[in-house]
PDB file with one MODEL, atoms N, CA, C and O in Angstrom:
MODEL        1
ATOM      1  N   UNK A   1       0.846  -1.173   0.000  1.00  0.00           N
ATOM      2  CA  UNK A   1       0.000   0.000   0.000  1.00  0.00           C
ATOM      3  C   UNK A   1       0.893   1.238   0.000  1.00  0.00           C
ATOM      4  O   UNK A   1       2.000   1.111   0.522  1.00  0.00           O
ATOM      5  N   UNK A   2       0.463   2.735  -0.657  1.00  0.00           N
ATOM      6  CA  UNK A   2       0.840   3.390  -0.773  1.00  0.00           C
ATOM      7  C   UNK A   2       0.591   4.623  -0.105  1.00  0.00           C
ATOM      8  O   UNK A   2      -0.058   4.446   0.925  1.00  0.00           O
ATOM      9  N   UNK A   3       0.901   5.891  -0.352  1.00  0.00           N
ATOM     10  CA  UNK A   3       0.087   6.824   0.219  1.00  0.00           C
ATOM     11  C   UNK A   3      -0.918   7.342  -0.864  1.00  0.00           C
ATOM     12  O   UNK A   3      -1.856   8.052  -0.502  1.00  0.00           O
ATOM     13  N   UNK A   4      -0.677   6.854  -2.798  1.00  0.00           N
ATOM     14  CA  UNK A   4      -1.524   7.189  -3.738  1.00  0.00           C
ATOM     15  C   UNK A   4      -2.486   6.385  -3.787  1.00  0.00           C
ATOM     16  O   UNK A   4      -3.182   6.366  -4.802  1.00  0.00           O
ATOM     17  N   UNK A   5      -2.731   5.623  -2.824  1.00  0.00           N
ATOM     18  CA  UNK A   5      -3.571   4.275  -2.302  1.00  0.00           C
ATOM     19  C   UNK A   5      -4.967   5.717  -1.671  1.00  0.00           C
ATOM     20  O   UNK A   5      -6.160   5.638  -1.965  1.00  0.00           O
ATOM     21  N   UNK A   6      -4.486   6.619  -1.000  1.00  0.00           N
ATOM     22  CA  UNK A   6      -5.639   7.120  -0.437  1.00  0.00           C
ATOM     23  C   UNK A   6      -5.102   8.691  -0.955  1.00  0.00           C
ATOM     24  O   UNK A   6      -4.381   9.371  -0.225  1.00  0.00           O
ATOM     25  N   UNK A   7      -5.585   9.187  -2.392  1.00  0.00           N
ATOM     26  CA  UNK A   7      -4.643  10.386  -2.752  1.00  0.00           C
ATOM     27  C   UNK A   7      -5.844  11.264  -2.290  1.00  0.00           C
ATOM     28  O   UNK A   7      -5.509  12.448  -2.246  1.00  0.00           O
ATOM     29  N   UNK A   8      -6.885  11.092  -2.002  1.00  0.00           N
ATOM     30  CA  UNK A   8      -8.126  12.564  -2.119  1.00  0.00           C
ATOM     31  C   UNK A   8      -7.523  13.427  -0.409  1.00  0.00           C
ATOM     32  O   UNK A   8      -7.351  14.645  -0.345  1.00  0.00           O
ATOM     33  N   UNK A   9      -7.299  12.496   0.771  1.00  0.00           N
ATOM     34  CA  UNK A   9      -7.214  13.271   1.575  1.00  0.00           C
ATOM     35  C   UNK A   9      -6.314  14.097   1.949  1.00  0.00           C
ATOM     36  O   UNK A   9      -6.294  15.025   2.758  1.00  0.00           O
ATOM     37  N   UNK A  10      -5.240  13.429   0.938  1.00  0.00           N
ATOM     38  CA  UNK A  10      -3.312  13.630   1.051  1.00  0.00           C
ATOM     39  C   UNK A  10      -3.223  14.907   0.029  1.00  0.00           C
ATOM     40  O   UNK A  10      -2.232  15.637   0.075  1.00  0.00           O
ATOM     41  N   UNK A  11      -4.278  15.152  -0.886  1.00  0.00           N
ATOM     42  CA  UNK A  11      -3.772  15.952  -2.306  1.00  0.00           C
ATOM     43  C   UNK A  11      -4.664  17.579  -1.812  1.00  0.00           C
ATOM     44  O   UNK A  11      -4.185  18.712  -1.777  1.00  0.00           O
ATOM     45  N   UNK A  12      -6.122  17.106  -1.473  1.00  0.00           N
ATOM     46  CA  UNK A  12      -7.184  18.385  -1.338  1.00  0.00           C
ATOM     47  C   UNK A  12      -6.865  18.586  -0.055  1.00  0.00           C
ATOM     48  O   UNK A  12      -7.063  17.733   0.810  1.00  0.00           O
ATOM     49  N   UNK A  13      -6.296  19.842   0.190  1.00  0.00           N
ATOM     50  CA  UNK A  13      -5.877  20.628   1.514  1.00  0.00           C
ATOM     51  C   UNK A  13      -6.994  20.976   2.192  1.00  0.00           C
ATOM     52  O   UNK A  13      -7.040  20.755   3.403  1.00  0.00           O
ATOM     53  N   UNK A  14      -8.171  21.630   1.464  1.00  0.00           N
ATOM     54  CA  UNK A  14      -9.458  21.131   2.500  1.00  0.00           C
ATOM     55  C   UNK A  14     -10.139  19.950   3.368  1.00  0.00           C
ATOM     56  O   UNK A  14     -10.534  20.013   4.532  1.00  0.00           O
ATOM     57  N   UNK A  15     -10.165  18.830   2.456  1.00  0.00           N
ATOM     58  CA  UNK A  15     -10.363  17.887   2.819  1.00  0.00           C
ATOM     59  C   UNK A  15      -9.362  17.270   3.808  1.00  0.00           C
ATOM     60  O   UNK A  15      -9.717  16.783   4.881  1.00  0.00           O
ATOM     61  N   UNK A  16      -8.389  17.308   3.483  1.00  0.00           N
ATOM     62  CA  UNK A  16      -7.027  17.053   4.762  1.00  0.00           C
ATOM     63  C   UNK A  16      -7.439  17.791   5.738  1.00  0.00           C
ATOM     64  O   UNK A  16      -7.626  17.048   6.701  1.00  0.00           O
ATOM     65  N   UNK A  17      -7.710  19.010   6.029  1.00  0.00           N
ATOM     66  CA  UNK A  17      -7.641  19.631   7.521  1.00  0.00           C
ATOM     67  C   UNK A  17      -8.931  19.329   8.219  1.00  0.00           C
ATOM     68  O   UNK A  17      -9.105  19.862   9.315  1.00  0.00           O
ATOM     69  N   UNK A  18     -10.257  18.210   7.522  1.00  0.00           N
ATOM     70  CA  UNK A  18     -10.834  17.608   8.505  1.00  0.00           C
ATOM     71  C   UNK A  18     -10.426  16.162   8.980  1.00  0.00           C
ATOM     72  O   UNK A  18     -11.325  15.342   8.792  1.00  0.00           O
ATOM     73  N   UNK A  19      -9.609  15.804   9.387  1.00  0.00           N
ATOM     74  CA  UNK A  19      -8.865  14.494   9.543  1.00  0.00           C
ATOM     75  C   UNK A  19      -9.396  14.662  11.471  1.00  0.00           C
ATOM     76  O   UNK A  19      -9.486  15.612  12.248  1.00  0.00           O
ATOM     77  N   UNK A  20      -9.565  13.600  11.540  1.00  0.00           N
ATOM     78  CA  UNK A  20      -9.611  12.938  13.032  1.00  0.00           C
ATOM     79  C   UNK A  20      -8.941  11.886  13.774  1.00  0.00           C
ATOM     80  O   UNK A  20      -8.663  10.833  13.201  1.00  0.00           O
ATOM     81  N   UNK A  21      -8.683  12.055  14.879  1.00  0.00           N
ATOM     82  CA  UNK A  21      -7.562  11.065  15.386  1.00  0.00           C
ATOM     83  C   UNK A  21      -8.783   9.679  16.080  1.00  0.00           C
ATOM     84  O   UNK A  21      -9.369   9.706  17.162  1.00  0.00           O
ATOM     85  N   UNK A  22      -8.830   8.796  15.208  1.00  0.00           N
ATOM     86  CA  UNK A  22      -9.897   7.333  15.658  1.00  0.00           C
ATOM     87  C   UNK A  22      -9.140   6.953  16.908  1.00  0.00           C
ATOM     88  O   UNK A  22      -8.238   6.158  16.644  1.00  0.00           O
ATOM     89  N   UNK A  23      -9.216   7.241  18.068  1.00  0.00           N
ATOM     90  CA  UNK A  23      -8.625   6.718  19.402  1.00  0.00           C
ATOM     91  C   UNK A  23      -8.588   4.643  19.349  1.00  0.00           C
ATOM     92  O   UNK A  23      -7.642   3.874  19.521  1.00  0.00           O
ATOM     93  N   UNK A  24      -9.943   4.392  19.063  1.00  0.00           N
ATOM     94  CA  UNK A  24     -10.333   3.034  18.982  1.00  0.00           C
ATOM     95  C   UNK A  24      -9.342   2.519  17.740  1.00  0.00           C
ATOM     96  O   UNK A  24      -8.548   1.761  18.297  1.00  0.00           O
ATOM     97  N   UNK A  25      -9.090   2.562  16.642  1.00  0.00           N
ATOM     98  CA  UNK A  25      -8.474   2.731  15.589  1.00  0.00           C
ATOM     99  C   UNK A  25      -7.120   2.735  15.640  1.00  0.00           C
ATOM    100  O   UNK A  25      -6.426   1.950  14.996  1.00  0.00           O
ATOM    101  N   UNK A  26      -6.543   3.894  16.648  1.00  0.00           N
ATOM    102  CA  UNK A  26      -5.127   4.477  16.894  1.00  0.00           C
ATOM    103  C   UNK A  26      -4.790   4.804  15.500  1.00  0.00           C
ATOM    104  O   UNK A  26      -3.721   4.347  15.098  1.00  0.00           O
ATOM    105  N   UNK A  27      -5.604   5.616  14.559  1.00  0.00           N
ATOM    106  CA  UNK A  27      -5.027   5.609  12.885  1.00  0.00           C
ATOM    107  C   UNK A  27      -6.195   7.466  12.897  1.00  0.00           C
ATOM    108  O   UNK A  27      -7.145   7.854  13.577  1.00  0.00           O
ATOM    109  N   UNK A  28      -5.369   8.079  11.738  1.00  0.00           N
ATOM    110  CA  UNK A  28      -5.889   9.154  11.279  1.00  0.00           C
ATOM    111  C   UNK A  28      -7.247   9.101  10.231  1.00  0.00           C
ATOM    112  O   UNK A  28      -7.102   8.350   9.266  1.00  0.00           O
ATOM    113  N   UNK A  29      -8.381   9.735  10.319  1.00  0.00           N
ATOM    114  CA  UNK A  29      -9.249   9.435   9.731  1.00  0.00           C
ATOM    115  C   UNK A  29      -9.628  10.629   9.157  1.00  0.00           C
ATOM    116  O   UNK A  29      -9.262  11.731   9.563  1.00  0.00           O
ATOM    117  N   UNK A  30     -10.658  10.344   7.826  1.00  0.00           N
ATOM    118  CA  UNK A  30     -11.401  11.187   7.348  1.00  0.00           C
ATOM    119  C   UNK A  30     -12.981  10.651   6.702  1.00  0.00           C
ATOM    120  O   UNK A  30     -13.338   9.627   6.119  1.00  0.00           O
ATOM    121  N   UNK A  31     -13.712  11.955   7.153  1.00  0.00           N
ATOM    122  CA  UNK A  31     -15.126  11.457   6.884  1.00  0.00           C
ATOM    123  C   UNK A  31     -15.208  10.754   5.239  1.00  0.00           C
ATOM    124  O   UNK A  31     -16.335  10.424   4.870  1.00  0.00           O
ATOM    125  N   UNK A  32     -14.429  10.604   4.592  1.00  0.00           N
ATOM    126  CA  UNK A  32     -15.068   9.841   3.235  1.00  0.00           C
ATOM    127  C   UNK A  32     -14.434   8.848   3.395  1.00  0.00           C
ATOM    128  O   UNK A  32     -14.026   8.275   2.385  1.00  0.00           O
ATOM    129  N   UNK A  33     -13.966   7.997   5.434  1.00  0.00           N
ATOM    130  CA  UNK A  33     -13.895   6.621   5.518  1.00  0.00           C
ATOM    131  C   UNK A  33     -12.419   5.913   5.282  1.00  0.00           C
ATOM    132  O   UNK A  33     -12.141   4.855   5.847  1.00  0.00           O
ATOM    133  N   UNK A  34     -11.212   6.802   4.122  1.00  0.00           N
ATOM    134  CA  UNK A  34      -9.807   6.836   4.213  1.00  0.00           C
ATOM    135  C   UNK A  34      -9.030   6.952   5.439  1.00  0.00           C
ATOM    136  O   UNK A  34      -9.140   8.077   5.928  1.00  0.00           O
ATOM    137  N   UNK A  35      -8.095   5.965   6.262  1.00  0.00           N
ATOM    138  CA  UNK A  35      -8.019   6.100   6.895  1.00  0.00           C
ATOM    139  C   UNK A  35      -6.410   5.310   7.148  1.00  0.00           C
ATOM    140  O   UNK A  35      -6.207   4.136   6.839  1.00  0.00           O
ATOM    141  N   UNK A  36      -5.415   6.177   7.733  1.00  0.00           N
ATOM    142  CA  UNK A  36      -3.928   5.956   7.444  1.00  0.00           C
ATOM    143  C   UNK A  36      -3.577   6.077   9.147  1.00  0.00           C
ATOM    144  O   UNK A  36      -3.802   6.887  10.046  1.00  0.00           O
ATOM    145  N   UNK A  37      -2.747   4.483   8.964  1.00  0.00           N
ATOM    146  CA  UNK A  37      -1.939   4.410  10.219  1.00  0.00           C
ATOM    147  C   UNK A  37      -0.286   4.990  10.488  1.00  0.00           C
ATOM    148  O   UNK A  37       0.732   5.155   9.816  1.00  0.00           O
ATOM    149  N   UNK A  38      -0.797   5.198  12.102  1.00  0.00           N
ATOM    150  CA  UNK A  38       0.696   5.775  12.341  1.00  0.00           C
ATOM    151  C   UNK A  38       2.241   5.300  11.853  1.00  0.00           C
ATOM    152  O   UNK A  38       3.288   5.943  11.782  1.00  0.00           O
ATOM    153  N   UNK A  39       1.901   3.795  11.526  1.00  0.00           N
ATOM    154  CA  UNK A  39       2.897   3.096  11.268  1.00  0.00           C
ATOM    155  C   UNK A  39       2.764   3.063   9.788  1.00  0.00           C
ATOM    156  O   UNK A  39       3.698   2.559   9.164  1.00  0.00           O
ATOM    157  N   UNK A  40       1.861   3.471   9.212  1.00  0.00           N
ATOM    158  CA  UNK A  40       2.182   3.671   7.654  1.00  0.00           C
ATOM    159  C   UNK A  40       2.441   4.592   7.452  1.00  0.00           C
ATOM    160  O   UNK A  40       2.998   4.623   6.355  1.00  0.00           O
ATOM    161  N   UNK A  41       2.347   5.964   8.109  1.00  0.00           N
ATOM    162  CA  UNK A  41       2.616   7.517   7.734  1.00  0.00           C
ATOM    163  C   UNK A  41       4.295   7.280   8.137  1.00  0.00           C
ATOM    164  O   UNK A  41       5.103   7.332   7.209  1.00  0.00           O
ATOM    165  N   UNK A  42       4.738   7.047   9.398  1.00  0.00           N
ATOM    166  CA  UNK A  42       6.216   6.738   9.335  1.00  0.00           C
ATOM    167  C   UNK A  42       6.663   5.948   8.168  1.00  0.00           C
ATOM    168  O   UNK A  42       7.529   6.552   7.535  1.00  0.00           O
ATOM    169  N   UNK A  43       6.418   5.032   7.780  1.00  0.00           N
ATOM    170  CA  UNK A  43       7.368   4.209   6.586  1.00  0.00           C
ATOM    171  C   UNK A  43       7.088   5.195   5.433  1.00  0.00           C
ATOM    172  O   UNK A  43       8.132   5.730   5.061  1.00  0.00           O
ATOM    173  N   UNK A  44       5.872   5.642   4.682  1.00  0.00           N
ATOM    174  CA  UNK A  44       5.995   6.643   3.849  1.00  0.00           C
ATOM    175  C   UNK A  44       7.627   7.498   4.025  1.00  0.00           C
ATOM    176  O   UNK A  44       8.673   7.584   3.381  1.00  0.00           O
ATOM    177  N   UNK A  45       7.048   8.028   5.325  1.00  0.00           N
ATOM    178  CA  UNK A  45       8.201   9.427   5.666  1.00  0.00           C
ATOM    179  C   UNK A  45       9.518   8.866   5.459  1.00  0.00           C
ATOM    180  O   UNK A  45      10.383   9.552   4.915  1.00  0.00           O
ATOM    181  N   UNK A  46       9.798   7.465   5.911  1.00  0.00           N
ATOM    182  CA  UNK A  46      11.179   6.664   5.737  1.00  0.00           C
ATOM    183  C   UNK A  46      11.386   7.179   4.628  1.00  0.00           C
ATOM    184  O   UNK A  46      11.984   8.213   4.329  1.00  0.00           O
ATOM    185  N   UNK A  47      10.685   6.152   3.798  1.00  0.00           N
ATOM    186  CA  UNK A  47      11.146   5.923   2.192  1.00  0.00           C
ATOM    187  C   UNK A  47      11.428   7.546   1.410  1.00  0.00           C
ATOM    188  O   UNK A  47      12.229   7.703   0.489  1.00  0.00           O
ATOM    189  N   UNK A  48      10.911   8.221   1.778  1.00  0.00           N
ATOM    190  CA  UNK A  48      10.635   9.974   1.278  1.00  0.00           C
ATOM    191  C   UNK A  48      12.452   9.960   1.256  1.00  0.00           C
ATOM    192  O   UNK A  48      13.322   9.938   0.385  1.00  0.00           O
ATOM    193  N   UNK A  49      12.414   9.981   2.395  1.00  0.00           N
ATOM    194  CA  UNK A  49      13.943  10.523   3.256  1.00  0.00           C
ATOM    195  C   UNK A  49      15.080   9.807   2.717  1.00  0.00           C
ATOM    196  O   UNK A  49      16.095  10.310   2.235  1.00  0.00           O
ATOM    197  N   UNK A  50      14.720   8.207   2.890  1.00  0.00           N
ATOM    198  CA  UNK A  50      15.937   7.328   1.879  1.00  0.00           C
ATOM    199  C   UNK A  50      15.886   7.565   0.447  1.00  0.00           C
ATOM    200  O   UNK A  50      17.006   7.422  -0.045  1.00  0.00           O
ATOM    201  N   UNK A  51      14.988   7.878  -0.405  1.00  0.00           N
ATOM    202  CA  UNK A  51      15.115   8.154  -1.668  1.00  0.00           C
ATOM    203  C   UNK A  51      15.468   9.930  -2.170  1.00  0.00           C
ATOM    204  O   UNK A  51      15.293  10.452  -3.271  1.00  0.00           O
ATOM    205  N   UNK A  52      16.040  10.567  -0.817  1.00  0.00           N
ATOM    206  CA  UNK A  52      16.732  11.677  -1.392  1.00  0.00           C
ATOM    207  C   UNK A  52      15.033  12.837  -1.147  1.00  0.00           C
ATOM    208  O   UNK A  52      14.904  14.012  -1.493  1.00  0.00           O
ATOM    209  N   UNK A  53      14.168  12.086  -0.572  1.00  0.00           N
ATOM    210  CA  UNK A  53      13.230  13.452  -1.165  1.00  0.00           C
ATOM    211  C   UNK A  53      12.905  13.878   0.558  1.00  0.00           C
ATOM    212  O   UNK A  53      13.404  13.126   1.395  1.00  0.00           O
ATOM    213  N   UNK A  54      12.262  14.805   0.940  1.00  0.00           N
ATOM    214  CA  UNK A  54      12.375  15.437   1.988  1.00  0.00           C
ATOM    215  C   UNK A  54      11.046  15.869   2.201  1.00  0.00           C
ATOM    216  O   UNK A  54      10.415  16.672   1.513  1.00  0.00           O
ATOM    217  N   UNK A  55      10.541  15.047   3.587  1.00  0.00           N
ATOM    218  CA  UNK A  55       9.369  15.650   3.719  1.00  0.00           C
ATOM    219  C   UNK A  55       9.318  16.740   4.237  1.00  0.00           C
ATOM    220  O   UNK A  55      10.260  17.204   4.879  1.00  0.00           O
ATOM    221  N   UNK A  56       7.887  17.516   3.994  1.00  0.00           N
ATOM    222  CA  UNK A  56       7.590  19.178   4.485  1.00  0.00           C
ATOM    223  C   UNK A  56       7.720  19.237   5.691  1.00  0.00           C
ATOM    224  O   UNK A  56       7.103  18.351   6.282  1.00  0.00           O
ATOM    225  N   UNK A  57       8.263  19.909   6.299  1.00  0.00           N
ATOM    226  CA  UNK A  57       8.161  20.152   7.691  1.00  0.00           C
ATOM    227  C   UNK A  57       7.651  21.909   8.315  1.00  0.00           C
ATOM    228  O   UNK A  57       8.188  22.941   7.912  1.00  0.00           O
ATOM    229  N   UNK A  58       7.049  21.879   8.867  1.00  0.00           N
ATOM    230  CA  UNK A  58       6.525  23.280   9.603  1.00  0.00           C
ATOM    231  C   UNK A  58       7.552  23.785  10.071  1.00  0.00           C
ATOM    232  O   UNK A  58       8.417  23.131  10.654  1.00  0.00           O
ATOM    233  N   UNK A  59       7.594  25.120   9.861  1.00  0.00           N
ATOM    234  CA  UNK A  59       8.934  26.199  10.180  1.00  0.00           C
ATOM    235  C   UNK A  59       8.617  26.339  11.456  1.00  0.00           C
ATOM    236  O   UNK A  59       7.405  26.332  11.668  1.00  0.00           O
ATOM    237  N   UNK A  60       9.380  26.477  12.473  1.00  0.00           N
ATOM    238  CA  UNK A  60       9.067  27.386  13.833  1.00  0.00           C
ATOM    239  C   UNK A  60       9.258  28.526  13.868  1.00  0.00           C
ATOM    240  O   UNK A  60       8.870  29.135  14.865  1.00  0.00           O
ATOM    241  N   UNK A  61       9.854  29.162  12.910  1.00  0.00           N
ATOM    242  CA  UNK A  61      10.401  30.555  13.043  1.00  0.00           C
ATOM    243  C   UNK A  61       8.938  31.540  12.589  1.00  0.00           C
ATOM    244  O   UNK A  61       8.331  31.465  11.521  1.00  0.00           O
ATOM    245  N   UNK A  62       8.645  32.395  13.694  1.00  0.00           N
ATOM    246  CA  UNK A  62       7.334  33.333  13.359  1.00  0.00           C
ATOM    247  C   UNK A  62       7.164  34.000  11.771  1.00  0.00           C
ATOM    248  O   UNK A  62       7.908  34.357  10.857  1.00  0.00           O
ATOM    249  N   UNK A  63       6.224  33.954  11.955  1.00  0.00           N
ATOM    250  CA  UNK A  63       5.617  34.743  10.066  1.00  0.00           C
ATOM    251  C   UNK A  63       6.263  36.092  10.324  1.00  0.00           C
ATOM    252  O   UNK A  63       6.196  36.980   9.475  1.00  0.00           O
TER     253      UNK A  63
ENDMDL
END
């Protein structure tokens, strides 16, 4: 499985910022039922990182 396995919640930035944390689940959810585990969002991020590409990371430095 991929992360283009579930591209609508990963691609539409609206739709991404309603994501919910399924406690029962322990996995990130979204109301159209897509739903990605912690342990698959890390191996994504692995592979990103070993193949030279770099995931986004949030700046701390103020706007």
């Amino acid at each position: 499985m991929t992360v283009e396995d579930h591209p609508a919640p990963l691609k539409d930035l609206e739709l991404f910022r309603r994501f919910r944390l399924d406690e029962e689940l322990n996995a990130i959810t979204w109301p159209s039922g897509a739903d990605l585990a912690p342990e698959f969002l890390y191996e994504q991020a692995s592979r990103g990182a070993d193949s030279g590409g770099s995931p986004r990371r949030r700046s701390n430095r103020p706007a």
